[in-house]
DSSP file (Angstrom, degrees, kcal/mol; ACC not computed):
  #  RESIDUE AA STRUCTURE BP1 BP2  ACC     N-H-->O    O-->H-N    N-H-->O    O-->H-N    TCO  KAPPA ALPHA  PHI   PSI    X-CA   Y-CA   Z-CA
    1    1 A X              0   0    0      0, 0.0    22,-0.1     0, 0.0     0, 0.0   0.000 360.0 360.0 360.0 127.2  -15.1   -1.6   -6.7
    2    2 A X        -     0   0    0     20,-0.1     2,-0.5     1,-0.0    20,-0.2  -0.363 360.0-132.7 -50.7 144.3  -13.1   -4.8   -5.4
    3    3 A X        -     0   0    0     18,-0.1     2,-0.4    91,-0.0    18,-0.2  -0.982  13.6-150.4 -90.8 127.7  -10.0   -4.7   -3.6
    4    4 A X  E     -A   20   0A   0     16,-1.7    16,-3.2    -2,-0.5     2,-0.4  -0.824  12.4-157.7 -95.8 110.4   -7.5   -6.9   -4.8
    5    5 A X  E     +A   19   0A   0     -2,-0.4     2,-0.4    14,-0.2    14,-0.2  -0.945  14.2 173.2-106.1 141.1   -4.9   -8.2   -2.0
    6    6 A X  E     -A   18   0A   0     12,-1.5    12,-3.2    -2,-0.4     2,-0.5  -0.961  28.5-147.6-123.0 122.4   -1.7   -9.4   -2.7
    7    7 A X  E     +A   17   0A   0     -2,-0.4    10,-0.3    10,-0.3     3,-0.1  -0.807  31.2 173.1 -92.8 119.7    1.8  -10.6   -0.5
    8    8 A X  E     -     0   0A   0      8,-1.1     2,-0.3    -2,-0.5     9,-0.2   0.469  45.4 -22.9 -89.1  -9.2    4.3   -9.6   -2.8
    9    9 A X  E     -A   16   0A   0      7,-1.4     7,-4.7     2,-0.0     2,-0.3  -0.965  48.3-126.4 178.4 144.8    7.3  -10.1   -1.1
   10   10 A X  E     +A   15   0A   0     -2,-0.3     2,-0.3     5,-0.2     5,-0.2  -0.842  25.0 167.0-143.4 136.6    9.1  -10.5    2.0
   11   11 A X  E >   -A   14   0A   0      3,-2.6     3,-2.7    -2,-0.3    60,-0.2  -0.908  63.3 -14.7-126.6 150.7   12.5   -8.6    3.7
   12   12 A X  T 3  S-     0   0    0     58,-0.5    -1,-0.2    -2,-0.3    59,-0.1   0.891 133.5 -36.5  24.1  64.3   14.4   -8.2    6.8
   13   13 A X  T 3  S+     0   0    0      1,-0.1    28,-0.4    -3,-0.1     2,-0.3   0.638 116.8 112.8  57.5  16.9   11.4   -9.7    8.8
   14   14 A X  E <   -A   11   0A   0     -3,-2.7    -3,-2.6    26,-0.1    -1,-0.1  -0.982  56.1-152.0-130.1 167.7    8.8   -8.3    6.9
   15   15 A X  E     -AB  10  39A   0     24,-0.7    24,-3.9    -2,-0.3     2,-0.3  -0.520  25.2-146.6 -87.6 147.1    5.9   -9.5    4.5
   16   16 A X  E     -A    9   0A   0     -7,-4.7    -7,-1.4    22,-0.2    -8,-1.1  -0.946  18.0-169.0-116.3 157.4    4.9   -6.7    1.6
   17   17 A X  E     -A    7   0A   0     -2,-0.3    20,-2.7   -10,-0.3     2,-0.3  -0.947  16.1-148.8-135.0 141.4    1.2   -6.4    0.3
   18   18 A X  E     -AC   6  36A   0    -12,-3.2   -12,-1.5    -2,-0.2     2,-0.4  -0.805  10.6-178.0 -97.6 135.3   -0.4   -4.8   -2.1
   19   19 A X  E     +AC   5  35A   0     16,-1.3    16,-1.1    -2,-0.3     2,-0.2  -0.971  19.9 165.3-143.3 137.0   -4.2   -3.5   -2.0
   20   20 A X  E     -AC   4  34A   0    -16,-3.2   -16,-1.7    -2,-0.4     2,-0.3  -0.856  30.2-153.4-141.9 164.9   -5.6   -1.8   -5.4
   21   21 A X  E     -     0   0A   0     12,-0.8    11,-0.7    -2,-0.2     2,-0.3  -0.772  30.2-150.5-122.7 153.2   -8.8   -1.1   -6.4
   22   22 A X  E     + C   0  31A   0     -2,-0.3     2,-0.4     9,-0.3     9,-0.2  -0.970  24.6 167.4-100.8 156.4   -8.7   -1.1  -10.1
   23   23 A X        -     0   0    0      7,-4.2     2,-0.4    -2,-0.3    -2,-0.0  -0.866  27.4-121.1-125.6 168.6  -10.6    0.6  -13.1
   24   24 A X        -     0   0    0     -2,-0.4     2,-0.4     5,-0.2     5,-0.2  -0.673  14.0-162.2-119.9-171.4   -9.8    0.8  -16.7
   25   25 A X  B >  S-F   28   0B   0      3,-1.0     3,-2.1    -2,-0.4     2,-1.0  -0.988  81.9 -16.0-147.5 128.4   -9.1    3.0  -19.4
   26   26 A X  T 3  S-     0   0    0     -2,-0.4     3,-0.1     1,-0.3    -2,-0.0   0.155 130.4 -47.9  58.0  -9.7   -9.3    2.3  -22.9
   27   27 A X  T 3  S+     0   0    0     -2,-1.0    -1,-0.3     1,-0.4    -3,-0.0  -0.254 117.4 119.6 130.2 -18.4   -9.4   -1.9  -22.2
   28   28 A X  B <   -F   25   0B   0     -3,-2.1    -3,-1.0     1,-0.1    -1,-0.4  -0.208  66.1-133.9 -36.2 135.3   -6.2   -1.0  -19.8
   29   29 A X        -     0   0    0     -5,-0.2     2,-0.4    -3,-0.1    -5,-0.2  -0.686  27.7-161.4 -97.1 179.8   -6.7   -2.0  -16.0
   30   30 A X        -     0   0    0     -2,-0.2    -7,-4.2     3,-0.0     2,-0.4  -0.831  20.8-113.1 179.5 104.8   -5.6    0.9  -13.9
   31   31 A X  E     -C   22   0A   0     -2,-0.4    25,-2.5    -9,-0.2     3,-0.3  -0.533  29.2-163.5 -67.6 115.3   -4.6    1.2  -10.1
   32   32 A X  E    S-     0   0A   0    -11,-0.7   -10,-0.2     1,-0.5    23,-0.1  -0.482  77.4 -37.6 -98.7  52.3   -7.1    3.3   -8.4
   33   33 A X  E    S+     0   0A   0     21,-0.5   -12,-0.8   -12,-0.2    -1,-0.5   0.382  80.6 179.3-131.8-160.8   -5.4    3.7   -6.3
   34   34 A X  E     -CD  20  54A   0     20,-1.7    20,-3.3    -3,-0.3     2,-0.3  -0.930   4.4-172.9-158.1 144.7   -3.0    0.9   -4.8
   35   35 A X  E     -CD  19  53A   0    -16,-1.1   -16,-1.3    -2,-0.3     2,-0.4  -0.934  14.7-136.7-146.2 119.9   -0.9    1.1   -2.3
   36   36 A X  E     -CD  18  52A   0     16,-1.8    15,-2.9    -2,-0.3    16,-0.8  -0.880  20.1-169.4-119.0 137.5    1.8   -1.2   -0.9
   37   37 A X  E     - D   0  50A   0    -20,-2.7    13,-0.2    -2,-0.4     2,-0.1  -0.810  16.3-148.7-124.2 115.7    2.6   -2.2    3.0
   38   38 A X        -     0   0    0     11,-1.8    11,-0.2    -2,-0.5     2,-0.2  -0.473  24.0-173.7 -78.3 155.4    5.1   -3.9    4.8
   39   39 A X  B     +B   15   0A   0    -24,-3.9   -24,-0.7     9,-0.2     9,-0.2  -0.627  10.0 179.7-166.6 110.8    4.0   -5.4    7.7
   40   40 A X  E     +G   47   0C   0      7,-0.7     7,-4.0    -2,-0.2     2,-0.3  -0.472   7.2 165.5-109.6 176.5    5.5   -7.2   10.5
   41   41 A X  E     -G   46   0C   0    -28,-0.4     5,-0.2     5,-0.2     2,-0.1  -0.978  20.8-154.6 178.2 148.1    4.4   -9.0   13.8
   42   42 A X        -     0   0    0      3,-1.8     0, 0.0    -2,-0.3     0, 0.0  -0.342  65.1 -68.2-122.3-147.2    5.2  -11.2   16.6
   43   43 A X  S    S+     0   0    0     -2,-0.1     3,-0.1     1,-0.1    -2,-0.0   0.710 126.5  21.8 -94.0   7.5    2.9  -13.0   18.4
   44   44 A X  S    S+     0   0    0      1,-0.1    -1,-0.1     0, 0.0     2,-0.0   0.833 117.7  48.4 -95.4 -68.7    1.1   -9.7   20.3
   45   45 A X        -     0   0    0      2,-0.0    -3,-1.8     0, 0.0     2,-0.4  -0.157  58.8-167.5-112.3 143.2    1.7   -7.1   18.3
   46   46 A X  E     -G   41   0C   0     -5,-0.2     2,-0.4    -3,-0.1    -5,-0.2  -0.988   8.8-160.9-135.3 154.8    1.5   -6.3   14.5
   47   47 A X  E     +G   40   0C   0     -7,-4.0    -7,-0.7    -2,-0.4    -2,-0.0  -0.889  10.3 177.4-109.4 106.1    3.1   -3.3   12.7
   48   48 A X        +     0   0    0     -2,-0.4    -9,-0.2    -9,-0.2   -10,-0.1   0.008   3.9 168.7-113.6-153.0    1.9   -2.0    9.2
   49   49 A X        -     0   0    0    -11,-0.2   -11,-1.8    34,-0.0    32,-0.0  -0.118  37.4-112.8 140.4 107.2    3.3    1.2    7.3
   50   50 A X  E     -D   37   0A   0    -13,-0.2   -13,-0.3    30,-0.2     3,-0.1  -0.133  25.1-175.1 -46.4 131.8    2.7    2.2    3.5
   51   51 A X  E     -     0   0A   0    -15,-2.9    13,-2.2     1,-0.4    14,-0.3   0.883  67.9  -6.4 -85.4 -67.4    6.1    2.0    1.3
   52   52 A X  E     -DE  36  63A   0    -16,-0.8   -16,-1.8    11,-0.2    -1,-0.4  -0.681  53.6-154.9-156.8 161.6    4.4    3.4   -1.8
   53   53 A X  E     -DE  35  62A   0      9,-1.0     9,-2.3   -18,-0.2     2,-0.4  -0.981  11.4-174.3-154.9 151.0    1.4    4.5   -3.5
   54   54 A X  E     -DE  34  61A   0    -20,-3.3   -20,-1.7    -2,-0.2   -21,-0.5  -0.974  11.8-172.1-148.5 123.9    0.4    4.7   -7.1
   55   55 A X  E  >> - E   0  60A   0      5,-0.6     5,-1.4    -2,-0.4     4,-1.3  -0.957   7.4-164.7-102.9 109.1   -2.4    6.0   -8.8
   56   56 A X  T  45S+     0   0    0    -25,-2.5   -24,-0.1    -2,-0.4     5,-0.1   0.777  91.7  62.7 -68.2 -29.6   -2.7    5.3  -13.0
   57   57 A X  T  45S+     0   0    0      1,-0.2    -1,-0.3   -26,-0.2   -25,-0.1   0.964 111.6  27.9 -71.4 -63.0   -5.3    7.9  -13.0
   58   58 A X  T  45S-     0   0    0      2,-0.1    -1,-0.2     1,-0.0    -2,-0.2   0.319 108.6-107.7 -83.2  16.5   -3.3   10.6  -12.0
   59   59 A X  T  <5 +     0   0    0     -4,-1.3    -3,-0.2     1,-0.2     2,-0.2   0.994  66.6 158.4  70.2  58.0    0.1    9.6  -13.2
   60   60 A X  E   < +E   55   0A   0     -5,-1.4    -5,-0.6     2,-0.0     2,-0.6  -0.208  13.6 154.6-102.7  32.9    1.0    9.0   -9.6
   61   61 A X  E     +E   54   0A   0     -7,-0.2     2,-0.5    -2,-0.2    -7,-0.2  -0.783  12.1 166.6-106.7  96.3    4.0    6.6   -8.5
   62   62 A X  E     -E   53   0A   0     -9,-2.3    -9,-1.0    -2,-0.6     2,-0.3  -0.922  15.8-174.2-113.2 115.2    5.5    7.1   -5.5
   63   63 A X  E     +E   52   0A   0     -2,-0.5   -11,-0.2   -11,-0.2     3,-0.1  -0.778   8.4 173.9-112.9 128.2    8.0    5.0   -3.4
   64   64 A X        +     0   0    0    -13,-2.2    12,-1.4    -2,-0.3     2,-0.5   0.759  57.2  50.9-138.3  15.3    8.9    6.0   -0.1
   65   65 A X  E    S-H   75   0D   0    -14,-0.3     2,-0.8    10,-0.2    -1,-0.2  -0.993  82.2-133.6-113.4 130.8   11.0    3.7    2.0
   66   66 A X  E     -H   74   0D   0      8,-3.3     7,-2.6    -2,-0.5     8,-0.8  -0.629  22.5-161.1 -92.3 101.3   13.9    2.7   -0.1
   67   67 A X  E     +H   72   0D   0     -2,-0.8     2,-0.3     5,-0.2     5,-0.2  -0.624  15.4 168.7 -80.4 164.5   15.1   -1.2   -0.4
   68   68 A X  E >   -H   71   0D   0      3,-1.2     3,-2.1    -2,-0.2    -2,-0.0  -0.754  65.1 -14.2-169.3 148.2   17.9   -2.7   -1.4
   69   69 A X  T 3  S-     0   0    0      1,-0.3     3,-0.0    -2,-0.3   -58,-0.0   0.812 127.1 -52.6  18.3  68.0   19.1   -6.5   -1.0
   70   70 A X  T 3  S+     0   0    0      1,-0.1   -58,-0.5   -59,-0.1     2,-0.3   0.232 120.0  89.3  90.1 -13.6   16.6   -6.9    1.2
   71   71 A X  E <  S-H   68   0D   0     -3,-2.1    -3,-1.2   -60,-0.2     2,-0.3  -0.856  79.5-100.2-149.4 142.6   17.0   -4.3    3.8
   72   72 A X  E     -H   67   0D   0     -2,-0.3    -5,-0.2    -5,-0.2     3,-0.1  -0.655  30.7-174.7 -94.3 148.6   15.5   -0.9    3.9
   73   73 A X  E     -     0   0D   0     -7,-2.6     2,-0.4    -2,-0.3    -1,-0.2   0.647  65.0  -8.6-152.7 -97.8   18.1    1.6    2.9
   74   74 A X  E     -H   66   0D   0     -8,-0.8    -8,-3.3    -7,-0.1     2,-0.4  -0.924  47.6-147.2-136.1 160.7   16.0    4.9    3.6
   75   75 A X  E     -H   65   0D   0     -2,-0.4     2,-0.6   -10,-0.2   -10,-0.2  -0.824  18.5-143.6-107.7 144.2   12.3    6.2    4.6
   76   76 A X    >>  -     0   0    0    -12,-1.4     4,-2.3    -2,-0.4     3,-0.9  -0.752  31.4-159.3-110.2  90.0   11.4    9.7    3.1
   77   77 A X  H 3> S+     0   0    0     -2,-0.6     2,-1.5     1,-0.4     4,-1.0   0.892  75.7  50.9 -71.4 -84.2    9.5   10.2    6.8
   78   78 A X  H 34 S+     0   0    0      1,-0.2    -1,-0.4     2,-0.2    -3,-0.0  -0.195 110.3  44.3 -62.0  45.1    7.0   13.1    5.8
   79   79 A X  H X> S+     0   0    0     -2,-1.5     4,-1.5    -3,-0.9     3,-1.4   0.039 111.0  60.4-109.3 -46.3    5.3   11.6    2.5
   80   80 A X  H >X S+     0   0    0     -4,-2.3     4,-1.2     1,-0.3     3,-0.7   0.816 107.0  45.1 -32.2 -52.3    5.1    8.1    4.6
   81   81 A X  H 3X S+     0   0    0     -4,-1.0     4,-2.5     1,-0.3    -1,-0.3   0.739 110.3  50.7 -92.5 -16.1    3.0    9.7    7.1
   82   82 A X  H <> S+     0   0    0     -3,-1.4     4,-3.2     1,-0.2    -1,-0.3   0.943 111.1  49.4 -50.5 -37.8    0.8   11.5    4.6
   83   83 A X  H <X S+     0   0    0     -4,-1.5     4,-1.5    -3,-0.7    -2,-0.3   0.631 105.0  61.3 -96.3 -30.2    0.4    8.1    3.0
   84   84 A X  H  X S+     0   0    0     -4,-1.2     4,-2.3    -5,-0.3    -1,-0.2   0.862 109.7  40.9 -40.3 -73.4   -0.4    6.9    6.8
   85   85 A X  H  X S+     0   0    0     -4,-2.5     4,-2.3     1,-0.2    -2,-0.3   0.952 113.1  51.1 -67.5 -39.0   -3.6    9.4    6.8
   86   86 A X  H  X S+     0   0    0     -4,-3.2     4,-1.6     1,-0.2     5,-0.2   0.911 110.1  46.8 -78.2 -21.7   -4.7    8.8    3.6
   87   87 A X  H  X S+     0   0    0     -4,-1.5     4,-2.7     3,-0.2     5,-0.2   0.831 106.9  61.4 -63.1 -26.3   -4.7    4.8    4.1
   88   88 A X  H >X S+     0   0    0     -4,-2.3     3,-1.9     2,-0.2     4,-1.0   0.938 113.9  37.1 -46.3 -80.0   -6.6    5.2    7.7
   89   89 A X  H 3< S+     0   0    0     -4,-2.3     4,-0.4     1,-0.3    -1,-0.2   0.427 113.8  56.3 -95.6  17.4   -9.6    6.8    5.7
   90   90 A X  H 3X S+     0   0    0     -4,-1.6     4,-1.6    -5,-0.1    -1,-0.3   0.639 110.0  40.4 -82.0 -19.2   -9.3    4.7    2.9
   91   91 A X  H <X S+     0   0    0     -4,-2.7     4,-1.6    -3,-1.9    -2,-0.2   0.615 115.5  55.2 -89.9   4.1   -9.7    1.4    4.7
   92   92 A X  H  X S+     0   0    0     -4,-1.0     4,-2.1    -5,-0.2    -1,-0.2   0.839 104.2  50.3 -64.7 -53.3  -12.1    3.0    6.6
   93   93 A X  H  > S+     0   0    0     -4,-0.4     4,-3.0    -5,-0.2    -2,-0.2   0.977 111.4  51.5 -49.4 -56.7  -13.8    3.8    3.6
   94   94 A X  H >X S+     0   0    0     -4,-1.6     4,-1.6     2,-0.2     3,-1.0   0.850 104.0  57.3   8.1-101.3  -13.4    0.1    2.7
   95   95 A X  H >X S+     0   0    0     -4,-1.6     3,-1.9     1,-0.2     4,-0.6   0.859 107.4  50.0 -16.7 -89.8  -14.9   -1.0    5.9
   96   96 A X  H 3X S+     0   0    0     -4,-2.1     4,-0.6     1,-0.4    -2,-0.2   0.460 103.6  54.4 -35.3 -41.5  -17.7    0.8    5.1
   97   97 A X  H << S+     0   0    0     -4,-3.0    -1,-0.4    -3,-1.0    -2,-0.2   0.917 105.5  51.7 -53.1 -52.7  -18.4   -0.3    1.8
   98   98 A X  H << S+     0   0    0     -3,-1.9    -2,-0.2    -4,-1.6    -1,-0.2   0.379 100.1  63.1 -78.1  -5.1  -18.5   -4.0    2.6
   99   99 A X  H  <        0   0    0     -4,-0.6    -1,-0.2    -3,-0.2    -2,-0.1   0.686 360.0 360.0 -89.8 -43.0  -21.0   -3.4    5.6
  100  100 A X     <        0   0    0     -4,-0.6    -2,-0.2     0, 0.0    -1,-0.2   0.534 360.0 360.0 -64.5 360.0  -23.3   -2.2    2.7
């Protein structure tokens, strides 16, 4: 399945990106799953961290650091860092694919 990247955005000194896999349903496409990240960086260092993740399949849409005008507003700290482990061993998976 492709991954589809997208910069969607950028706030307070960082760019967001999107990476979906999609499949469809009925002629519908349908994120499976996608996942959005801010990520900032200077000229060592770069920092990335899911906002949200959404799956179509399972009726899934979850945002968890909260914007507004520009500026992040709040983080709901324990679903981020689930959302942390499951992007590790899906861009692992990833990886893995594309070596195949």
């Amino acid at each position: 399945m492709p991954l589809f990247i997208e910069k969607i955005d950028e706030i307070e000194g960082y760019e967001m990106y999107s990476l979906a896999h999609y499949g469809k349903q009925m002629g519908d496409l349908m994120a499976d799953p996608e996942m959005c990240f801010l990520l900032a960086q200077n000229n060592t260092d770069a920092i990335v961290m899911p906002y949200s993740f959404r799956n179509d399949f399972m009726a899934i849409d979850q945002i968890d650091i909260f914007i507004e005008d520009g500026k992040i507003k709040g983080i709901r700290h324990e679903a981020v860092a689930k959302n942390v482990a499951f992007a590790n061993t899906w861009l692992k998976n990833i990886e893995k694919q594309q070596l195949t």
